[in-house]
C-alpha positions as CSV (number, residue, x, y, z in Angstrom):
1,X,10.7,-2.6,-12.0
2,X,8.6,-5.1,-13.9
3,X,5.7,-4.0,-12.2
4,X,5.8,-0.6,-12.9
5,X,6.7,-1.4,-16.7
6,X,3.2,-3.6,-16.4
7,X,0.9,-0.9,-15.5
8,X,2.4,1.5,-17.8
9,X,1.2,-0.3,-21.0
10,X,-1.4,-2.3,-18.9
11,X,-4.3,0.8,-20.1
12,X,-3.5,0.7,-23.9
13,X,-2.7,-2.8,-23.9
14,X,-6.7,-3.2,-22.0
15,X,-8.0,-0.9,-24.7
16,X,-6.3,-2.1,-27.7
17,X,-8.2,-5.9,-26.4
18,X,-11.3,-4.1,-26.2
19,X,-11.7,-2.6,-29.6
20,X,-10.1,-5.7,-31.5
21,X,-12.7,-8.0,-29.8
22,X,-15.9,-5.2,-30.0
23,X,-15.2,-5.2,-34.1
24,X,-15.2,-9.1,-34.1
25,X,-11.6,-10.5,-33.6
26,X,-11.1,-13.6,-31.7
27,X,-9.0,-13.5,-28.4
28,X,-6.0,-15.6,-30.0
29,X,-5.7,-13.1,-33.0
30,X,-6.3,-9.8,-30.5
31,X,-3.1,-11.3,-28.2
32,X,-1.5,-11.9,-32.1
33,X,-2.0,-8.3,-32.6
34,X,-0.8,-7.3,-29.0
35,X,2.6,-9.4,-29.6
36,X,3.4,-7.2,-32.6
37,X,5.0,-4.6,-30.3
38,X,4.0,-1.5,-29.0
39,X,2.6,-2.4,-25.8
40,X,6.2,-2.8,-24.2
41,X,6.5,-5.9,-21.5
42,X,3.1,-6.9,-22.2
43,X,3.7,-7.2,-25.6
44,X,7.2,-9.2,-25.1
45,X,4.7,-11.9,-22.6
46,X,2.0,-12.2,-25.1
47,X,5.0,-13.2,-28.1
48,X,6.5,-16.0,-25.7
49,X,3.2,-16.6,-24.7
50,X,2.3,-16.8,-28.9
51,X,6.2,-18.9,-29.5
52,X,4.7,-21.5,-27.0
53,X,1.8,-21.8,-28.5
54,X,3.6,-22.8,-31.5
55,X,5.0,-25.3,-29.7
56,X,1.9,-27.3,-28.5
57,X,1.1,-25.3,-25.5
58,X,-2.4,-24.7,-25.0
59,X,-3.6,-21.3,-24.6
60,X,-4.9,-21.8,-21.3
61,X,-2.3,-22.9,-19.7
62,X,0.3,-20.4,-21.0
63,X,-1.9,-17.8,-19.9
64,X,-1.6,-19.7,-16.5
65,X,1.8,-19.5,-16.4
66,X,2.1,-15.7,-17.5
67,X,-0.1,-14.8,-14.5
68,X,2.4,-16.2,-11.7
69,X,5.0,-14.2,-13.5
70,X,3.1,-10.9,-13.6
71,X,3.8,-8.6,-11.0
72,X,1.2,-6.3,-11.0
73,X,-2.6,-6.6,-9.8
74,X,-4.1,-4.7,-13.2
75,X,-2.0,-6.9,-15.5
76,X,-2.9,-10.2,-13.3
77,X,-6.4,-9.5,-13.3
78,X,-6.1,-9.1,-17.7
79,X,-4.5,-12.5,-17.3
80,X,-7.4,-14.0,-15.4
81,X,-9.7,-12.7,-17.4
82,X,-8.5,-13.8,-20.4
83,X,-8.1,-17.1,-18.8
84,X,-11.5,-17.3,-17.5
85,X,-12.5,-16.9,-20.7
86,X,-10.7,-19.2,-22.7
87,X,-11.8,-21.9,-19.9
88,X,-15.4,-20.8,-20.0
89,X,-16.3,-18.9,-22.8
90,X,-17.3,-15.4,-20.3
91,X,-18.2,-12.0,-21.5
92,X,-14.5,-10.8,-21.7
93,X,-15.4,-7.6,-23.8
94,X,-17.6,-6.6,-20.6
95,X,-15.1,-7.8,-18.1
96,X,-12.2,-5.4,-20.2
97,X,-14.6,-2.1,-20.5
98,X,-14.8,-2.0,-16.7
99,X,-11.3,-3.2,-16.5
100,X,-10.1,-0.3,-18.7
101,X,-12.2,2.1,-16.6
102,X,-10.8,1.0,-13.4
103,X,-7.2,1.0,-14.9
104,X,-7.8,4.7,-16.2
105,X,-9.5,5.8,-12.7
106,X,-6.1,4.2,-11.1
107,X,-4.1,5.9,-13.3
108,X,-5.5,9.1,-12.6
109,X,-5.3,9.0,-9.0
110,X,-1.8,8.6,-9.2
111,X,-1.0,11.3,-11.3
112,X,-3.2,13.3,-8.8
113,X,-1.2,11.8,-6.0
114,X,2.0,13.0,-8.0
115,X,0.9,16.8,-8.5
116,X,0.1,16.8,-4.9
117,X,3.3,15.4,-3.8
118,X,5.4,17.8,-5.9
119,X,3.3,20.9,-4.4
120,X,6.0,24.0,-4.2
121,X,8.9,22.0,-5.6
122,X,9.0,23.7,-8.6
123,X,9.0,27.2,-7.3
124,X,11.6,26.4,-4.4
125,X,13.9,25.1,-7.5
126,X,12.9,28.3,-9.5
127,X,14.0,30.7,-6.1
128,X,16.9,28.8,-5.5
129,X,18.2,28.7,-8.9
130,X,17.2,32.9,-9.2
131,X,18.0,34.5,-5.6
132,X,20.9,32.5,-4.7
133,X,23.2,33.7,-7.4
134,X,21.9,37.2,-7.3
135,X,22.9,37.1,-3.5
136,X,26.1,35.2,-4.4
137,X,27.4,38.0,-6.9
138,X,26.6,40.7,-4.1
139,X,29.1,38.8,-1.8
140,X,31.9,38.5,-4.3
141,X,31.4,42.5,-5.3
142,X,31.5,42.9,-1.5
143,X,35.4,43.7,-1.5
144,X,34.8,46.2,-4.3
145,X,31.7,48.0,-2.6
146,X,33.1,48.6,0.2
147,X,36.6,49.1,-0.2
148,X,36.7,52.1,1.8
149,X,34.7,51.5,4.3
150,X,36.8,49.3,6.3
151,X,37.7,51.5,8.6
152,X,34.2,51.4,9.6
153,X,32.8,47.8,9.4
154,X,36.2,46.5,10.3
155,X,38.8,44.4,7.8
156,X,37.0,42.7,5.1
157,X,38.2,39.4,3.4
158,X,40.3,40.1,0.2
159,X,38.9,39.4,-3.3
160,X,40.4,35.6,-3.5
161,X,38.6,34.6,-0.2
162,X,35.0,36.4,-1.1
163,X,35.2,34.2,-5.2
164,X,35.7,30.9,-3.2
165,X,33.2,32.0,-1.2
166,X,30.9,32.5,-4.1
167,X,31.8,29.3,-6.0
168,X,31.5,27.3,-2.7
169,X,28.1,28.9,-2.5
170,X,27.3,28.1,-6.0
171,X,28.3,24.3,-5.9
172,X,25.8,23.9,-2.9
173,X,23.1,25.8,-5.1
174,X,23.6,23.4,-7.8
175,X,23.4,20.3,-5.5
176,X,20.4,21.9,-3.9
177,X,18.6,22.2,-6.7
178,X,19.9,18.4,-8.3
179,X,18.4,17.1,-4.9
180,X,15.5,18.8,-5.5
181,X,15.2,17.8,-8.6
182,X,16.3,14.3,-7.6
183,X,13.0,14.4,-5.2
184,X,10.4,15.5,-7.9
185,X,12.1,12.5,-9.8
186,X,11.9,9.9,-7.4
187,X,8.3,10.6,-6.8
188,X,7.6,9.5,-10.0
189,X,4.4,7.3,-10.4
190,X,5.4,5.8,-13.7
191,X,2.3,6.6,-15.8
């Protein structure tokens, strides 16, 4: 769970770095900025990360200790690179710009992945949720229909056995279509 709550904020948190530290702000007063809020789990790290600074912790090795907590490889990789450069003063504006690009590419392969994945989900839910209680109704009018013609097709259930019929029929539409929809759910990529 972490992990995906990570990656989701992990672009705009990468890009909100890169245009604080391109217009001239320090690193200390661009992970300020990101603690503010907005930038979900990252942004609850960086205040702890901010409160133990207030304490006497050096920046380095709070940054350290955020990257064995984080979970995913994106956010890690941020972390190192903000360590590396607080350890050894490194092109981090560089380092973020094709971090940012590789995050975005990421991104955009899942969501590519997800489109894929959901393929004909949408129009089995739409065929289900259309043709099943068209063909439904036509069984509970059945009695109705063919009232007289009995004597031909044989005895046909009476009008209380055909509407539980129906609504038995409808109850496993509606679950068919909540797993369905519980499918196109689950394949979620969390972007």
């Amino acid at each position: 769970m972490r992990e995906q709550e990570e990656s989701r904020d992990l672009l705009y948190a990468i890009r909100a770095l890169e245009i604080m530290m391109s217009s001239g702000v320090g690193l200390e007063a661009a992970i300020l900025s990101i603690s503010g809020g907005g930038y979900g789990i990252i942004s609850e790290d960086f205040q702890k990360m901010i409160k133990q600074q207030k304490k006497g912790k050096k920046l380095e090795i709070a940054l350290r200790d955020l990257m064995k907590k984080a979970s995913s490889k994106g956010y890690k990789k941020l972390l190192t690179t903000m360590y590396n450069n607080v350890k050894s003063n490194t092109d981090v504006l560089k380092t973020l710009q094709m971090q940012a690009e590789a995050e975005e590419e990421e991104r955009n392969e899942k969501m590519q992945k997800y489109i894929e994945d959901l393929g004909g989900l949408p129009e089995s839910l739409l065929s289900i949720g259309m043709i099943s209680p068209i063909l439904l109704g036509l069984v509970g009018l059945a009695p109705q229909l063919m009232g007289d013609a009995g004597a031909i097709m044989g005895t046909l259930p009476s009008n209380s056995t055909m509407m539980n019929m129906v609504r038995i029929g409808l109850g496993i539409t509606l679950l068919g279509m909540a797993f369905i929809g519980m499918k196109a759910h689950t394949k979620d990529p969390g972007v």
